[in-house]
N, C-alpha and C positions, 0 to 999 in steps of 0.2 A: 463367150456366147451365151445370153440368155434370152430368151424369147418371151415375148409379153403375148401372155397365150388371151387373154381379153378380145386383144384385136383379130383375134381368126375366125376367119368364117366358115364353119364348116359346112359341109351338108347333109340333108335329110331329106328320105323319101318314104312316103307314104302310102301304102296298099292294100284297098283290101280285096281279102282272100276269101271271105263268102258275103256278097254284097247286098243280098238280096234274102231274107227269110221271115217265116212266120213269127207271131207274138212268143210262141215259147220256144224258138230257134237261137242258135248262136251264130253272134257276129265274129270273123277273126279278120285281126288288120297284121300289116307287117309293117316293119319302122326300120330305115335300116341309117344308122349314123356312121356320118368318115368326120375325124379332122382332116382338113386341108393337107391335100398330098405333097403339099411346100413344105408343112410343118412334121412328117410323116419323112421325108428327104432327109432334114435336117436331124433325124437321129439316126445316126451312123455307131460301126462298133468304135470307132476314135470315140464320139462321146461317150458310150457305152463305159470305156477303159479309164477315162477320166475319171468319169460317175464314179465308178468304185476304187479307185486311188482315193478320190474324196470323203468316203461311208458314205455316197451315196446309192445306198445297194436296193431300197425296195422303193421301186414305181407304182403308184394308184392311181387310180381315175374313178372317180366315185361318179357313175350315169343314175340319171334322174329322166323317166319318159311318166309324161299326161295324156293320158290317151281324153280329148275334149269334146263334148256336141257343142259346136258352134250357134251361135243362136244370133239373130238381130243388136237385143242386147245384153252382152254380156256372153258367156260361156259356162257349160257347166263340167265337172271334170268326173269324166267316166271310171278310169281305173289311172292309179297312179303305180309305177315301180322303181326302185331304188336298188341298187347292185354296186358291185365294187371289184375291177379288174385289175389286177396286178402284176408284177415281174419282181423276181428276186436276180440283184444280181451275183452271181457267184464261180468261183473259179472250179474249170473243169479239167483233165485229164483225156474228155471223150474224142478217138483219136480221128475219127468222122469231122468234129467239128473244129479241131487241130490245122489236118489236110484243107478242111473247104474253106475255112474263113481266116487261117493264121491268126487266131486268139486263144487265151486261155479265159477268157470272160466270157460267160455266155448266162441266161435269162431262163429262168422258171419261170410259167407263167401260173397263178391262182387266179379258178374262175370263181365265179361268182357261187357258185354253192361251197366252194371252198376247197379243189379239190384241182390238186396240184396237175399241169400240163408242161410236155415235156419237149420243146421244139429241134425238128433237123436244120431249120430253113429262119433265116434269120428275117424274110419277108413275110412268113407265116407267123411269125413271133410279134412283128411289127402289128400286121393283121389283128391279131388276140387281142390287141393294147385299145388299139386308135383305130377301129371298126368295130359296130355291132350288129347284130343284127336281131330283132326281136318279134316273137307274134303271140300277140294279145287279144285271149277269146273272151268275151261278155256275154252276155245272155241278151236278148231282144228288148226283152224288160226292159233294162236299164236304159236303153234307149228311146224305146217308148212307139206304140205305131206311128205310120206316117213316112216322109223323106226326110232325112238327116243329113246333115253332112258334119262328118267328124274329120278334127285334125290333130295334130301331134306336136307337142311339143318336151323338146330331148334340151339338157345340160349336160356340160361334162365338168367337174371338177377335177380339176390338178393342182396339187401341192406345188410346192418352192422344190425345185433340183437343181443343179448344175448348171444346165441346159434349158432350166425352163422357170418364170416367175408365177407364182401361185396367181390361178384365177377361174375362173369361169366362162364358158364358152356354153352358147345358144343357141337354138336354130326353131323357126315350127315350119311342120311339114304342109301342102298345098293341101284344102280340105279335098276328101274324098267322099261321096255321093254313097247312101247307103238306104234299103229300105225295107220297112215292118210291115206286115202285112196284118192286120190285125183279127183274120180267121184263122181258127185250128185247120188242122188238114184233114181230109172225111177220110173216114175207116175202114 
């Protein structure tokens, strides 16, 4: 079983979280990305136990979010970020994850600042992998007074596994309505 991760559609939703402020105010959006819960299904601890039969023991997903002001023509790209989530796979002893799941295989996860995460819950492990969820503050500046509307656009990179063929998966999120007010606030 390999999956041609190309063809998945995942989704993306888009929010912002202070929509509305002055020229020297900050904007905060939230970005929240899933792969496809078909493809999200399709990794079980069977493939899991493969996987590392195989050396195939460290899973990454390198996410890429553009946070954009949409414009008539063209687009300009407000803040970009780039992160990289991972899972080690490795054999355990822990007698919790023995009793619940009958494996000896189970997942480290490393987040993106680099700093190891430690699961009970094999859907929470999933969760770390293949969702994110992000909020992105700018300053008012950068967007400039007026009505904007800004949207998102999220990748996700995966390598070649077992279970999966290396590629690239897309989404941009529905523009969201945001706006500058271009007085200070009186004192």
């Amino acid at each position: 079983m390999s999956i041609q991760v190309n063809k998945l559609q995942p989704e993306v939703h888009l929010s912002a979280l202070i929509p509305k402020t002055d020229i020297s105010g900050t904007l905060s959006f939230k970005i929240d990305f899933s792969f496809p819960t078909s493809f999200i299904d399709l990794i079980t601890l069977d493939v899991l136990r493969r996987a590392y039969r195989e050396s195939d023991r460290r899973i990454r997903i390198k996410y890429t979010i553009k946070l954009n002001r949409a414009r008539a023509i063209g687009s300009k790209t407000l803040r970009e970020i780039s992160f990289t989530n991972k899972w080690v796979l490795y054999w355990t002893r822990d007698p919790t994850i023995l009793e619940k799941y009958r494996t000896n295989i189970w997942m480290l996860g490393v987040n993106k600042d680099g700093y190891a995460e430690f699961f009970n819950d094999f859907d929470e492990a999933k969760k770390f992998l293949f969702k994110i969820s992000e909020t992105i503050t700018i300053t008012a500046g950068e967007v400039g007074s007026g009505n904007s509307n800004i949207n998102a656009a999220v990748e996700a990179k995966i390598w070649r596994h077992t279970f999966a063929e290396a590629g690239i998966i897309a989404a941009r999120a529905e523009p969201v309505s945001v706006s500058v007010i271009n007085e200070q606030p009186s004192q």
